[in-house]
C-alpha positions in Angstrom: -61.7 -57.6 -29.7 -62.6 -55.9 -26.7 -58.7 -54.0 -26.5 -58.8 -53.2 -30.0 -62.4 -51.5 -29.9 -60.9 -49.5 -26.5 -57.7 -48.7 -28.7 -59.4 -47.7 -31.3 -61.6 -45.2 -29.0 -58.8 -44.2 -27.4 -56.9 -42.9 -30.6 -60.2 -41.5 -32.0 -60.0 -39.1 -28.5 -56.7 -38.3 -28.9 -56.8 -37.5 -32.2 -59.8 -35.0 -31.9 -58.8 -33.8 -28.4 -55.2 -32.9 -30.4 -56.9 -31.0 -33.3 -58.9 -29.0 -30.8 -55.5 -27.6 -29.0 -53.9 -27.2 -32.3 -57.2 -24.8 -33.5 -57.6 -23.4 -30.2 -60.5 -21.6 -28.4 -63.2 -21.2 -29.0 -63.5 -24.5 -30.4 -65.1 -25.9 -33.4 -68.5 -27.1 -31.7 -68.5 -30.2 -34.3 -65.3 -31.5 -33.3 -65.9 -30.5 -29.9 -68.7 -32.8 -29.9 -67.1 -35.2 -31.6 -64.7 -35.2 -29.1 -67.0 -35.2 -26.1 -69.1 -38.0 -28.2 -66.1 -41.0 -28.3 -65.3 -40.1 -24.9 -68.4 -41.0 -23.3 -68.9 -44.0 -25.8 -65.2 -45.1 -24.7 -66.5 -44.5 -21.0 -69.8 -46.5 -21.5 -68.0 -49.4 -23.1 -65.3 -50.1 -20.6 -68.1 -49.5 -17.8 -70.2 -52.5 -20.0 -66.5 -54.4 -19.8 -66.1 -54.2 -16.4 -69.5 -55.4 -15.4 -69.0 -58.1 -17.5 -65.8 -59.3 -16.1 -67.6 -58.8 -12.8 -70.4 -61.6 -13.6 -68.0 -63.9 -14.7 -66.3 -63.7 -11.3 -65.9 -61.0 -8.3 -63.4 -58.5 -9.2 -60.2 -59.1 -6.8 -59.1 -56.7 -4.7 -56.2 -55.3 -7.6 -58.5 -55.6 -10.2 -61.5 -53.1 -8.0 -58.4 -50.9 -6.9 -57.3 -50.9 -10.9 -61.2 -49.8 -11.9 -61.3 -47.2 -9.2 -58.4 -45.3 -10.1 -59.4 -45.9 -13.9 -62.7 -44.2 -12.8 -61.2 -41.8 -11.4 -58.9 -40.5 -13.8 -61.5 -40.5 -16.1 -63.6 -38.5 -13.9 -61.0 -36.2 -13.6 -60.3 -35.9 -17.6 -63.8 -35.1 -18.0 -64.2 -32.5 -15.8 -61.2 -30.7 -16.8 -61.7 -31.1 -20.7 -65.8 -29.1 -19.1 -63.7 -26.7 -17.8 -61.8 -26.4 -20.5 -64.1 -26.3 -23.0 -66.7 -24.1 -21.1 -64.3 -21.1 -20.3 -61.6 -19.1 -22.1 -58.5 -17.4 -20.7 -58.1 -20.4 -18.2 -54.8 -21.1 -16.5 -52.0 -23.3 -18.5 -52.2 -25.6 -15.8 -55.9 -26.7 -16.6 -54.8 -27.9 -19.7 -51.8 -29.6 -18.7 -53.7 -31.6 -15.8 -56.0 -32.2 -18.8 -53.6 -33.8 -20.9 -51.9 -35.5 -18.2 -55.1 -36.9 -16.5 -55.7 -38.4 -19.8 -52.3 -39.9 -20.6 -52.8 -41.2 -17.3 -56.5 -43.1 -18.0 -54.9 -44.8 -21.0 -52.0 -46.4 -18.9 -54.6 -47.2 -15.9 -57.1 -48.7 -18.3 -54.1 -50.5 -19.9 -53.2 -51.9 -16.1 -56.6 -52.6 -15.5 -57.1 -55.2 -18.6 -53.9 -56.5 -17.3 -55.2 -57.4 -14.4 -58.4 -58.8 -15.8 -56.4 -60.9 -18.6 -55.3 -63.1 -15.7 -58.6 -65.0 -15.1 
């Protein structure tokens, strides 16, 4: 349940984060929040997962390493989709790293429940 919940959150971003580039700045401030709303709910509840795997047993060292880079992508998908969504005339590269930052989360979160399915 917990994958398809995380899936689920997952296309619900992608899906609003895609409508926003395809309306373009300045952005619908609904959808925008929306957008910004799943995200942080997504990011709440895989926090809530980790922990929880973390009770059952101490996260190995690939499984912390896997959570860290998650984290970190995430961090950096956040900040970028601020930057984005808080300035206009911005470089192309912002929203490339944006997009690629968050390709990147789903296929680190994806390696981290890999890791955690082994217990």
């Amino acid at each position: 349940m917990k994958i398809v919940v995380t899936v689920v959150g997952f296309v619900l971003i992608f899906l609003t984060g895609y409508w926003l580039y395809r309306v373009g700045q300045p952005f619908n401030a609904g959808m925008l929040t929306l957008h910004k709303l799943i995200s942080v709910a997504a990011i709440v509840y895989l926090v809530v997962i980790v922990l929880n795997i973390n009770k059952m047993a101490p996260l190995s060292k690939g499984e912390l390493i896997a959570c860290i880079i998650t984290g970190l992508l995430l961090l950096g998908a956040v900040v970028t989709g601020g930057v984005l969504s808080a300035a206009k005339n911005l470089p192309a590269v912002v929203q490339t790293l944006h997009k690629v930052l968050s390709i990147l989360t789903v296929l680190s979160t994806v390696a981290m429940f890999l890791f955690s399915r082994r217990r």
